[in-house]
mmCIF file of the N, C-alpha and C atoms, coordinates in Angstrom:
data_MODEL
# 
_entry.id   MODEL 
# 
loop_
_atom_site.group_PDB 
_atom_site.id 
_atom_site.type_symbol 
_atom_site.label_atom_id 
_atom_site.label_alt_id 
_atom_site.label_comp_id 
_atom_site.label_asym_id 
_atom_site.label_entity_id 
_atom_site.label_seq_id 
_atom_site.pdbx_PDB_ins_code 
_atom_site.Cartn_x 
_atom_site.Cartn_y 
_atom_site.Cartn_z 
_atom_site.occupancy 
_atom_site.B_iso_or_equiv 
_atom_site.pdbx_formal_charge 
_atom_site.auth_seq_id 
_atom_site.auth_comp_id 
_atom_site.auth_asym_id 
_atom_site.auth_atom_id 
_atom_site.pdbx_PDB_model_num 
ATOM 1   N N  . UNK A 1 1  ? 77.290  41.023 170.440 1.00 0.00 ? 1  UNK A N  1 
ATOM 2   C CA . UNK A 1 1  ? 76.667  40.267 169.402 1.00 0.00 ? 1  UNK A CA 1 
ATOM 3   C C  . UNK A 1 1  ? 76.945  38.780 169.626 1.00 0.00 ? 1  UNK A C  1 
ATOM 4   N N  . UNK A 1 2  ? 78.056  38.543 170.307 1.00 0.00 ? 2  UNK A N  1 
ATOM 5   C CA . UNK A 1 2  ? 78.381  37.036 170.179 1.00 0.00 ? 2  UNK A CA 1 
ATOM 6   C C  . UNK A 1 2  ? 77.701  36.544 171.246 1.00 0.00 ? 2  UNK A C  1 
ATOM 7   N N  . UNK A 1 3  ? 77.665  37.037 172.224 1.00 0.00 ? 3  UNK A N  1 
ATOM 8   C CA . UNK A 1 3  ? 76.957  36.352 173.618 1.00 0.00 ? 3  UNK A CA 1 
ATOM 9   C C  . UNK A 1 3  ? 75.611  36.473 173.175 1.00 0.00 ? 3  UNK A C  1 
ATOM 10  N N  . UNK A 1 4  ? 74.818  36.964 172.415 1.00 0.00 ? 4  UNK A N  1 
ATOM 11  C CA . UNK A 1 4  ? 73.485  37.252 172.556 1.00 0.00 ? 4  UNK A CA 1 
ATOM 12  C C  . UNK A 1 4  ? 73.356  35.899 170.873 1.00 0.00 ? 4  UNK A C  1 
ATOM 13  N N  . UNK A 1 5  ? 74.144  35.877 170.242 1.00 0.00 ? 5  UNK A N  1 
ATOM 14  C CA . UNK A 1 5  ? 74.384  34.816 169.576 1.00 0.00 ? 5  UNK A CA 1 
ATOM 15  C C  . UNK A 1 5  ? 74.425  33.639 170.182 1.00 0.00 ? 5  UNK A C  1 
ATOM 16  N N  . UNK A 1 6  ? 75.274  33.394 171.177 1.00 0.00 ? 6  UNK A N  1 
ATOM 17  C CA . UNK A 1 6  ? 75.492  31.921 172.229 1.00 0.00 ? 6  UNK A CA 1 
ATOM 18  C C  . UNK A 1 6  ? 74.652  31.835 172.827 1.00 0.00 ? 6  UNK A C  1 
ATOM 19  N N  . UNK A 1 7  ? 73.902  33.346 173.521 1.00 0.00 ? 7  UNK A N  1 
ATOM 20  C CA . UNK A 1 7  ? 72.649  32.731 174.418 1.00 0.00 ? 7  UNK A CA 1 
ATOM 21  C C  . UNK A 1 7  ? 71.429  32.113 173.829 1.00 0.00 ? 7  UNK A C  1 
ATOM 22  N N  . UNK A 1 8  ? 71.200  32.637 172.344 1.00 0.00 ? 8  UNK A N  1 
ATOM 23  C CA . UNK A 1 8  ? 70.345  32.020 171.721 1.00 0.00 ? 8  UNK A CA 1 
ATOM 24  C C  . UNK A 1 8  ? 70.142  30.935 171.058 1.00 0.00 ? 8  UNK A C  1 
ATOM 25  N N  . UNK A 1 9  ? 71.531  30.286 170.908 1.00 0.00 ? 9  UNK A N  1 
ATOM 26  C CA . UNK A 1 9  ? 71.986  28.514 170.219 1.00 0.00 ? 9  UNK A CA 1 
ATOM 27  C C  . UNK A 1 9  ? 71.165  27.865 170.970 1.00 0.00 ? 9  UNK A C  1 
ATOM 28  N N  . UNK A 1 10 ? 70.944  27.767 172.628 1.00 0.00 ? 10 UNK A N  1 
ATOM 29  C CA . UNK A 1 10 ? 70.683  26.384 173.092 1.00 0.00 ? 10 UNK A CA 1 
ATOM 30  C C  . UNK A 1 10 ? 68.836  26.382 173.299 1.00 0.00 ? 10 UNK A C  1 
ATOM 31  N N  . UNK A 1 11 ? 68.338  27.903 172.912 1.00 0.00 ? 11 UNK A N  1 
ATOM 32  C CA . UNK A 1 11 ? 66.765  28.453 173.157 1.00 0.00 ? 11 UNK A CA 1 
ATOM 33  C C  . UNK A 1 11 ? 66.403  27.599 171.677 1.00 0.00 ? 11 UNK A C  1 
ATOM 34  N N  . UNK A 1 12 ? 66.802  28.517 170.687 1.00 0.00 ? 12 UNK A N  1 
ATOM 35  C CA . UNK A 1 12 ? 66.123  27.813 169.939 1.00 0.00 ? 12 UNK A CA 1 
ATOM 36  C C  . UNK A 1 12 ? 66.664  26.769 168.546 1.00 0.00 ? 12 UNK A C  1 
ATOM 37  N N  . UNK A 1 13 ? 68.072  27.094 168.467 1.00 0.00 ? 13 UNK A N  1 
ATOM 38  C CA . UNK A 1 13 ? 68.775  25.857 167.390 1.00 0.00 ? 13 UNK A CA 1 
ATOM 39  C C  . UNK A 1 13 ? 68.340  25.621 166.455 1.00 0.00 ? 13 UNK A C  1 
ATOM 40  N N  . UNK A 1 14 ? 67.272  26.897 165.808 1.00 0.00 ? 14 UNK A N  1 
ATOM 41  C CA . UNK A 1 14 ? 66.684  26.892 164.713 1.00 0.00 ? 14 UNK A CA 1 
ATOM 42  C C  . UNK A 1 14 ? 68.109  27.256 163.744 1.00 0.00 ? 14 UNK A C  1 
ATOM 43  N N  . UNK A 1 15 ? 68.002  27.095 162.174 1.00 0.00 ? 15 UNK A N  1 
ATOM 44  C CA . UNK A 1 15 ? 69.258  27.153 161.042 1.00 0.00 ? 15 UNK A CA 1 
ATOM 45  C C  . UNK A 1 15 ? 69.830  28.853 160.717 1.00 0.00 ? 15 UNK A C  1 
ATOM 46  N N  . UNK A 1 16 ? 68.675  29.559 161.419 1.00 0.00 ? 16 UNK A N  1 
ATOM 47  C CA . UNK A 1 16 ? 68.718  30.954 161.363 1.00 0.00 ? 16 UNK A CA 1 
ATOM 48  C C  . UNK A 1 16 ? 70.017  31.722 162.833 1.00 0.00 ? 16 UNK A C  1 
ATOM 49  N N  . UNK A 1 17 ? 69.784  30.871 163.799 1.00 0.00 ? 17 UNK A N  1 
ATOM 50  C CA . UNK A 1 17 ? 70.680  31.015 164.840 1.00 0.00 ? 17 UNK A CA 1 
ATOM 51  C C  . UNK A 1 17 ? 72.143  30.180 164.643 1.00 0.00 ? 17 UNK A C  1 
ATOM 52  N N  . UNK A 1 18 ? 71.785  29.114 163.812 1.00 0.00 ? 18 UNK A N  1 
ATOM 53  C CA . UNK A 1 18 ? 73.461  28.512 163.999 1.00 0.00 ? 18 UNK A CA 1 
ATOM 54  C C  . UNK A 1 18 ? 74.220  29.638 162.439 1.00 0.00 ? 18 UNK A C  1 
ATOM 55  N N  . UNK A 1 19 ? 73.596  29.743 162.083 1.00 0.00 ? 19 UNK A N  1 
ATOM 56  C CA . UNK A 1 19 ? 74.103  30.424 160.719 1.00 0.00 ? 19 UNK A CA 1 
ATOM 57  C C  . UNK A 1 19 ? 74.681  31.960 161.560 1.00 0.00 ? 19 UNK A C  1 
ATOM 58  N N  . UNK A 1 20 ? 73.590  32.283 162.213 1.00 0.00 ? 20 UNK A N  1 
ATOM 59  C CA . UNK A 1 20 ? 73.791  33.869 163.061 1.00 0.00 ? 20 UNK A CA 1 
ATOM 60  C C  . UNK A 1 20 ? 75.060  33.698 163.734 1.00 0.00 ? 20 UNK A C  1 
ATOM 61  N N  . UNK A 1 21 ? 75.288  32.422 164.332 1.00 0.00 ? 21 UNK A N  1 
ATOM 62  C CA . UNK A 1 21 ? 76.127  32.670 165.513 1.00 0.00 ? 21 UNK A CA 1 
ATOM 63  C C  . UNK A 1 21 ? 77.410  32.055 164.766 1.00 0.00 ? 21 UNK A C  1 
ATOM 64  N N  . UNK A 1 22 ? 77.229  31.316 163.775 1.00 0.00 ? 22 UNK A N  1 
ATOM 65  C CA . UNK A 1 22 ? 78.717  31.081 163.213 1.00 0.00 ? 22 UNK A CA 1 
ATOM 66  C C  . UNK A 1 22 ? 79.732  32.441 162.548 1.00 0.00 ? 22 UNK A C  1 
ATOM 67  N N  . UNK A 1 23 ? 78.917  32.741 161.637 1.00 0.00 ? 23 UNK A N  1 
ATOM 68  C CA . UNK A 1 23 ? 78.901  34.330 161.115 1.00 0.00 ? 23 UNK A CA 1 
ATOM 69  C C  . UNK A 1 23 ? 79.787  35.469 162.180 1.00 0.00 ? 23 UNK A C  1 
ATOM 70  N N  . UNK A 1 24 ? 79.175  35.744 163.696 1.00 0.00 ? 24 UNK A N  1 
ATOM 71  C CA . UNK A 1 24 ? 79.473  36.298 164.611 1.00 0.00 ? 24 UNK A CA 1 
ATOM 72  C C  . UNK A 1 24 ? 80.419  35.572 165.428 1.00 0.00 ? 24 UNK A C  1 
ATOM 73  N N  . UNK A 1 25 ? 80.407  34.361 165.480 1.00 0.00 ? 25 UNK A N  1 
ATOM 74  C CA . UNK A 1 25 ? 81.941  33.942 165.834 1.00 0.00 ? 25 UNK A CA 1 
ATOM 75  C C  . UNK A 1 25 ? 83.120  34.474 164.985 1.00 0.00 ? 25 UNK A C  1 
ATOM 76  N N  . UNK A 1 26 ? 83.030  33.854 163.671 1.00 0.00 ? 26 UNK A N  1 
ATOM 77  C CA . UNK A 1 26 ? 84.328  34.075 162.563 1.00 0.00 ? 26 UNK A CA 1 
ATOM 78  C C  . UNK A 1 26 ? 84.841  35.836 162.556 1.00 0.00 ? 26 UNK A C  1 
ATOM 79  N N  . UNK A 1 27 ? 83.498  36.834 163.027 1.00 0.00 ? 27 UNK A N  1 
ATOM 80  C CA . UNK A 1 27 ? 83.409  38.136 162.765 1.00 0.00 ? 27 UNK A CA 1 
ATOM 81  C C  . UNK A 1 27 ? 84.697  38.837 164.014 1.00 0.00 ? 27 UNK A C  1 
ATOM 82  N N  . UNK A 1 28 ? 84.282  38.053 165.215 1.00 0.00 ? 28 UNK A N  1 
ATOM 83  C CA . UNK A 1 28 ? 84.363  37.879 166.413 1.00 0.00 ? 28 UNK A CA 1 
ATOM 84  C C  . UNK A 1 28 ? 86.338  37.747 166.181 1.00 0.00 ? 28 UNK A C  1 
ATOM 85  N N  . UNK A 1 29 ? 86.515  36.515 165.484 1.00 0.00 ? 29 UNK A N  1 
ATOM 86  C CA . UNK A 1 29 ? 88.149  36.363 165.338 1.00 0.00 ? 29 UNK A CA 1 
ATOM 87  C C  . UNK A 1 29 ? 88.690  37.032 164.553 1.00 0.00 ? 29 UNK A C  1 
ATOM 88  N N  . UNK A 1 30 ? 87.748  37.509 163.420 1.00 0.00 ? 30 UNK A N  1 
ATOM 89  C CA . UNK A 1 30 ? 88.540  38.613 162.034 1.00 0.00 ? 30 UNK A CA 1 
ATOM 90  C C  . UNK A 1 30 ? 89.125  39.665 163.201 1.00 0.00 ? 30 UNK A C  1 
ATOM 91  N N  . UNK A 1 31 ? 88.096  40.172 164.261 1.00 0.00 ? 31 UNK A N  1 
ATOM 92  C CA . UNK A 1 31 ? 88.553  41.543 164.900 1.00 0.00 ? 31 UNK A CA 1 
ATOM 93  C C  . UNK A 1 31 ? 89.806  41.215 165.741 1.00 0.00 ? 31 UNK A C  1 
ATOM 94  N N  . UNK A 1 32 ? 90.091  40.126 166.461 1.00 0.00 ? 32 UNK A N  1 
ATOM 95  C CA . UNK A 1 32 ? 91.116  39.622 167.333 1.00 0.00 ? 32 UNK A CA 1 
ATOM 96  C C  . UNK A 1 32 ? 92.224  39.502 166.091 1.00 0.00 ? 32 UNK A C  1 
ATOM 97  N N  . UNK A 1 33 ? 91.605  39.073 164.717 1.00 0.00 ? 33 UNK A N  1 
ATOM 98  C CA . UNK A 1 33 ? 93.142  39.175 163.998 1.00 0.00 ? 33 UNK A CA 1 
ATOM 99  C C  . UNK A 1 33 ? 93.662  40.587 163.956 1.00 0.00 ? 33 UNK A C  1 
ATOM 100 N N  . UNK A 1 34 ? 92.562  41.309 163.609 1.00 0.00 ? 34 UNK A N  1 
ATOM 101 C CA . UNK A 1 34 ? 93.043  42.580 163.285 1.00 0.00 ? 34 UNK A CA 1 
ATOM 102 C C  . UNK A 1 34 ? 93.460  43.640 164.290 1.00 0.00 ? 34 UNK A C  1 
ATOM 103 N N  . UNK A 1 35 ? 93.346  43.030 165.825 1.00 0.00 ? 35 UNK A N  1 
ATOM 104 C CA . UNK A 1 35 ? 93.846  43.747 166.767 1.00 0.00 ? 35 UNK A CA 1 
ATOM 105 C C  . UNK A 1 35 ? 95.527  43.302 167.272 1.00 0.00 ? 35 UNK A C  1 
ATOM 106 N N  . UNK A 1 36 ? 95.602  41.652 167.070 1.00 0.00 ? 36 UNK A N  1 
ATOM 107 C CA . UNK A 1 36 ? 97.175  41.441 167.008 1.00 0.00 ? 36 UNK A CA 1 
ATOM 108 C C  . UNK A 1 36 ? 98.020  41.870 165.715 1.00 0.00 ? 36 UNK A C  1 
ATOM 109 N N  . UNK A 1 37 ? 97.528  42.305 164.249 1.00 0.00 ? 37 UNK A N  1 
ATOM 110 C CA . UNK A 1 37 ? 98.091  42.485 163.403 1.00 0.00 ? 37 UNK A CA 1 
ATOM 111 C C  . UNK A 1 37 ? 98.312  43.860 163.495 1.00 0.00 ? 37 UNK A C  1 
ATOM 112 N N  . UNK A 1 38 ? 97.553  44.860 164.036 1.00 0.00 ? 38 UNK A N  1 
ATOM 113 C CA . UNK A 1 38 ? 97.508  46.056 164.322 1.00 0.00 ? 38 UNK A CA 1 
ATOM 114 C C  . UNK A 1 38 ? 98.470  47.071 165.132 1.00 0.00 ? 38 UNK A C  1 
ATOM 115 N N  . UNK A 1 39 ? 98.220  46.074 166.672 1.00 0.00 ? 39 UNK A N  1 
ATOM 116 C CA . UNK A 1 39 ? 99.010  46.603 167.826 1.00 0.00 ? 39 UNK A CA 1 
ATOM 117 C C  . UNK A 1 39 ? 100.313 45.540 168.206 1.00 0.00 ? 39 UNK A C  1 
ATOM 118 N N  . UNK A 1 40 ? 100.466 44.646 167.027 1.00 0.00 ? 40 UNK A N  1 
ATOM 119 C CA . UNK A 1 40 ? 101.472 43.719 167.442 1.00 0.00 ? 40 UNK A CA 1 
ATOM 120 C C  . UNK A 1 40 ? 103.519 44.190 167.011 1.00 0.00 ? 40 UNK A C  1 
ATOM 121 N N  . UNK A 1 41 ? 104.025 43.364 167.462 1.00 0.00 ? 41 UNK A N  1 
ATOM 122 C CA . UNK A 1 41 ? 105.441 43.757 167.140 1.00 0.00 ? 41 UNK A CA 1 
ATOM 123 C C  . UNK A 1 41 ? 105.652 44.192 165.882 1.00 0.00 ? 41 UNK A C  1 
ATOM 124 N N  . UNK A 1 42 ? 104.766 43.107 164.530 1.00 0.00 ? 42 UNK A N  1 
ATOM 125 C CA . UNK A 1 42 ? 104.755 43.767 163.475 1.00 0.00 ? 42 UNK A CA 1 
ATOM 126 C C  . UNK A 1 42 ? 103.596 43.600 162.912 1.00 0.00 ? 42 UNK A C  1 
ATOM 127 N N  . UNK A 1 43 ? 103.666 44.132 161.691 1.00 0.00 ? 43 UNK A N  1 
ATOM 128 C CA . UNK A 1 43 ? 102.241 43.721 161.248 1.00 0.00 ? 43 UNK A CA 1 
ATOM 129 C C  . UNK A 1 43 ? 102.730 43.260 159.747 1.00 0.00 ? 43 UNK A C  1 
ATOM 130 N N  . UNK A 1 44 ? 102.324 41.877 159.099 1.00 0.00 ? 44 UNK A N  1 
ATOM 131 C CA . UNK A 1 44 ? 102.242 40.898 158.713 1.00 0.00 ? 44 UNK A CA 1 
ATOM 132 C C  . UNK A 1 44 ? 101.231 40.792 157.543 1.00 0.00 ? 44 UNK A C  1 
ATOM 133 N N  . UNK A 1 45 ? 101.258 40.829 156.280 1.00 0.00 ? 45 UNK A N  1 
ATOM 134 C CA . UNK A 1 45 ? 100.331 40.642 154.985 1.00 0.00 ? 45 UNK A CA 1 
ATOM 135 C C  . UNK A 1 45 ? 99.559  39.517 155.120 1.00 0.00 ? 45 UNK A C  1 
ATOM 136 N N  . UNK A 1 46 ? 99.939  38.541 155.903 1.00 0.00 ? 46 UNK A N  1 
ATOM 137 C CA . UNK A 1 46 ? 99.079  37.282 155.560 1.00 0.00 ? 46 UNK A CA 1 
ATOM 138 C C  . UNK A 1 46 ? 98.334  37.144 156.632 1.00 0.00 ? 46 UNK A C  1 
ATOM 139 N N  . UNK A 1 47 ? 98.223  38.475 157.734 1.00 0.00 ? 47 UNK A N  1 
ATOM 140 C CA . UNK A 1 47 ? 97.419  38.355 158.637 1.00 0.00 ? 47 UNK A CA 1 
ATOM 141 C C  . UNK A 1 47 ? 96.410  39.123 158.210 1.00 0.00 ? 47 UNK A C  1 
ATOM 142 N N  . UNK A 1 48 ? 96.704  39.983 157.654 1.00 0.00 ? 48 UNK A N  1 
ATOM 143 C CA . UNK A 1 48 ? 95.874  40.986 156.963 1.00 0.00 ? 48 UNK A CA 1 
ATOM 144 C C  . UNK A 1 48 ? 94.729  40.341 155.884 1.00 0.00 ? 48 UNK A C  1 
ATOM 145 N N  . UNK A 1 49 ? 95.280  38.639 154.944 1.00 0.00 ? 49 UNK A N  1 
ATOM 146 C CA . UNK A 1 49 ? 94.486  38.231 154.234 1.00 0.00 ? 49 UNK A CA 1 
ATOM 147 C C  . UNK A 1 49 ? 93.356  37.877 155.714 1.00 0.00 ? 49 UNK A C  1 
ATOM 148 N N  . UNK A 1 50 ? 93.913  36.869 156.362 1.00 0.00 ? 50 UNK A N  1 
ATOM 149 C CA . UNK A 1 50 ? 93.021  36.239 157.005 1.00 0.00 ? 50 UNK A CA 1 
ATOM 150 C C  . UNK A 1 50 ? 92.201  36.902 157.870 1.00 0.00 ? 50 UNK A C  1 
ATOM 151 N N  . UNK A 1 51 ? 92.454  38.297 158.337 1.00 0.00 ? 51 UNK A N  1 
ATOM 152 C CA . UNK A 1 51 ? 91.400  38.990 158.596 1.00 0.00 ? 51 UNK A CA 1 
ATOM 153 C C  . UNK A 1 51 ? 90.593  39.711 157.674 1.00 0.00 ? 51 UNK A C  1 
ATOM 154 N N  . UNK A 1 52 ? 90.562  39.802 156.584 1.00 0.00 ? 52 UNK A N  1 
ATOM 155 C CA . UNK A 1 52 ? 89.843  40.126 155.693 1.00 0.00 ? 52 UNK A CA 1 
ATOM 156 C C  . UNK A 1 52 ? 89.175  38.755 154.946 1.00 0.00 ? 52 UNK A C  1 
ATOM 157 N N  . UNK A 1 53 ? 89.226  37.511 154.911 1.00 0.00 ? 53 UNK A N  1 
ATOM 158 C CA . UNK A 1 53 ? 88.755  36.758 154.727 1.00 0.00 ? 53 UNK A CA 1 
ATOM 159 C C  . UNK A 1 53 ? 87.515  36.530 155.910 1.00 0.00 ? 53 UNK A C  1 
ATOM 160 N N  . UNK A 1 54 ? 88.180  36.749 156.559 1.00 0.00 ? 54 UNK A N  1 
ATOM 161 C CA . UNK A 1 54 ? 87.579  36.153 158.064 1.00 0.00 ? 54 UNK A CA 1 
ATOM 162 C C  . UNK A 1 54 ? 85.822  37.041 157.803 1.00 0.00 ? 54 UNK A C  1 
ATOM 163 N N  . UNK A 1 55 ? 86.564  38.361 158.014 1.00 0.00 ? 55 UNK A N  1 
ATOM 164 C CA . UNK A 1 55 ? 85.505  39.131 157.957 1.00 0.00 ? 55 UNK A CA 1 
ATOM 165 C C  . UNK A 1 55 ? 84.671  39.231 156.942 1.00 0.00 ? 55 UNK A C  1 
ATOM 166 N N  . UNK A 1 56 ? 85.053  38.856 155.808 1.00 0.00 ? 56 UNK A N  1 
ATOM 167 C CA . UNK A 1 56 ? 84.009  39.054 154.835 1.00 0.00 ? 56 UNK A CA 1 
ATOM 168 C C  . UNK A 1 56 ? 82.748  37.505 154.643 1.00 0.00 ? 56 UNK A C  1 
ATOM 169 N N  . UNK A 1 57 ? 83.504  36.808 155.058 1.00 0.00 ? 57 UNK A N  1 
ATOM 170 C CA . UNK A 1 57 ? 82.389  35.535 155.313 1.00 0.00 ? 57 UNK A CA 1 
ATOM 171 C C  . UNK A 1 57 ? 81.596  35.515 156.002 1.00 0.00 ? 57 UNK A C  1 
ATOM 172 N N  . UNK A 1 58 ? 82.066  36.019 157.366 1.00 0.00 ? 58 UNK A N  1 
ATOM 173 C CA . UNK A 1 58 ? 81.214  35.969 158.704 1.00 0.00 ? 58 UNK A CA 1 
ATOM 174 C C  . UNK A 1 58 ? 80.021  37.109 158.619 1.00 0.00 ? 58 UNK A C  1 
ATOM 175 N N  . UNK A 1 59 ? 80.573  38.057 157.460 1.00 0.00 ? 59 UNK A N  1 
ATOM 176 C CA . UNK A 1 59 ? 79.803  39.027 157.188 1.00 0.00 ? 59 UNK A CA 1 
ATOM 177 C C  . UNK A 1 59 ? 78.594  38.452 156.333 1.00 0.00 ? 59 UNK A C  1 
ATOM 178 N N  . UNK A 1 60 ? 78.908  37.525 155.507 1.00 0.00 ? 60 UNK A N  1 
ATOM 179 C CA . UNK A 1 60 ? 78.180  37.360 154.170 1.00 0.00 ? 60 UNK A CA 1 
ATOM 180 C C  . UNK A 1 60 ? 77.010  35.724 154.521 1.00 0.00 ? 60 UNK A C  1 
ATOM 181 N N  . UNK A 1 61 ? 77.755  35.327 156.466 1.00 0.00 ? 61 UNK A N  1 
ATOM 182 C CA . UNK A 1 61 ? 76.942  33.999 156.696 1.00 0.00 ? 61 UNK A CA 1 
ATOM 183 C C  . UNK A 1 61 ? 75.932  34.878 157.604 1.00 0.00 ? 61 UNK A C  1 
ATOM 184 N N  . UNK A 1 62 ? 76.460  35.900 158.353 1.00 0.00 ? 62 UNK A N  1 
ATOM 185 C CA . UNK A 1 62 ? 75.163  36.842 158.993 1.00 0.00 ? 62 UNK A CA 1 
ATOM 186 C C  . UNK A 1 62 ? 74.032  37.442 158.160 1.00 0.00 ? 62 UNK A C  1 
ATOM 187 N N  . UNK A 1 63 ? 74.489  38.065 156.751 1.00 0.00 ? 63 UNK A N  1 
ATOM 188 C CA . UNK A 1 63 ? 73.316  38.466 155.929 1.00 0.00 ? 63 UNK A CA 1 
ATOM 189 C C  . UNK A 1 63 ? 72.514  37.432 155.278 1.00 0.00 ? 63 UNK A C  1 
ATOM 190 N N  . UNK A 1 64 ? 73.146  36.003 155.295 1.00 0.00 ? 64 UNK A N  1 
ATOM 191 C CA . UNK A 1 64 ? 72.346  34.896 154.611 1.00 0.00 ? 64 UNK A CA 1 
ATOM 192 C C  . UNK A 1 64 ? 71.604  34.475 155.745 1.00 0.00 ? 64 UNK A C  1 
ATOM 193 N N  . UNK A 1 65 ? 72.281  34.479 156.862 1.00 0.00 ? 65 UNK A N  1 
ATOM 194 C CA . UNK A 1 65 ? 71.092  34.170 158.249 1.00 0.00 ? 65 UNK A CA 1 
ATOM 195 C C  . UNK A 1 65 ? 69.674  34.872 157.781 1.00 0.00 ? 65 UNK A C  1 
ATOM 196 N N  . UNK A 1 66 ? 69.932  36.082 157.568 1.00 0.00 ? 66 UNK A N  1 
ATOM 197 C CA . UNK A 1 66 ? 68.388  36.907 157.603 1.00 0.00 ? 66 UNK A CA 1 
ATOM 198 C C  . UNK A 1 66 ? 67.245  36.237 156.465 1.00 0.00 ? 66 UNK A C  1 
ATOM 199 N N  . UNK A 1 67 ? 67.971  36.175 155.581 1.00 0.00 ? 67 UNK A N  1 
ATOM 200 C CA . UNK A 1 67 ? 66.918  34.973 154.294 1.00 0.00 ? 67 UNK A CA 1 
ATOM 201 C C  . UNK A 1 67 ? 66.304  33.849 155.128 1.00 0.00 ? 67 UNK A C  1 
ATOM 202 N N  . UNK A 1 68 ? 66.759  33.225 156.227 1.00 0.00 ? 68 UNK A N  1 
ATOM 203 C CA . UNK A 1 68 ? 66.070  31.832 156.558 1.00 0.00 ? 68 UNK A CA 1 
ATOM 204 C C  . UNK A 1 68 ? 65.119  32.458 157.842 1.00 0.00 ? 68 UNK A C  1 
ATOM 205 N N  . UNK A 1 69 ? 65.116  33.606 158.194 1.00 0.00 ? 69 UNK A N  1 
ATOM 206 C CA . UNK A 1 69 ? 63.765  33.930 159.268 1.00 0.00 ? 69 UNK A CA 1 
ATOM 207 C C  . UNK A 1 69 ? 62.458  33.804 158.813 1.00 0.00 ? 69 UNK A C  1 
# 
């Protein structure tokens, strides 16, 4: 999702792609939080906010992408 996000920023840079690809970035780091909070030495509550923050925005800037097509 993210590369097909990046490949499409520089085609067309319409508000529907930067919204898409910000969304899928942030989505992109919620999962990297939740794989060091997961499989890491320990696992940590305030990593747990910020991957659940993470994810629910990136979630909520991808479904607002679809309104501006």
């Amino acid at each position: 999702m993210n590369c097909v996000a990046a490949g499409n920023m520089p085609e067309t840079g319409s508000a529907f792609t930067k919204l898409f690809s910000a969304g899928a970035f942030l989505f992109l780091i919620s999962d990297i939080v939740l794989i060091l909070n997961t499989f890491g030495k320990e696992s940590k509550f305030s990593l747990r906010i910020t991957n659940l923050s993470l994810y629910y925005i990136g979630q909520l800037m991808i479904a607002l992408s679809l309104q501006l097509l």
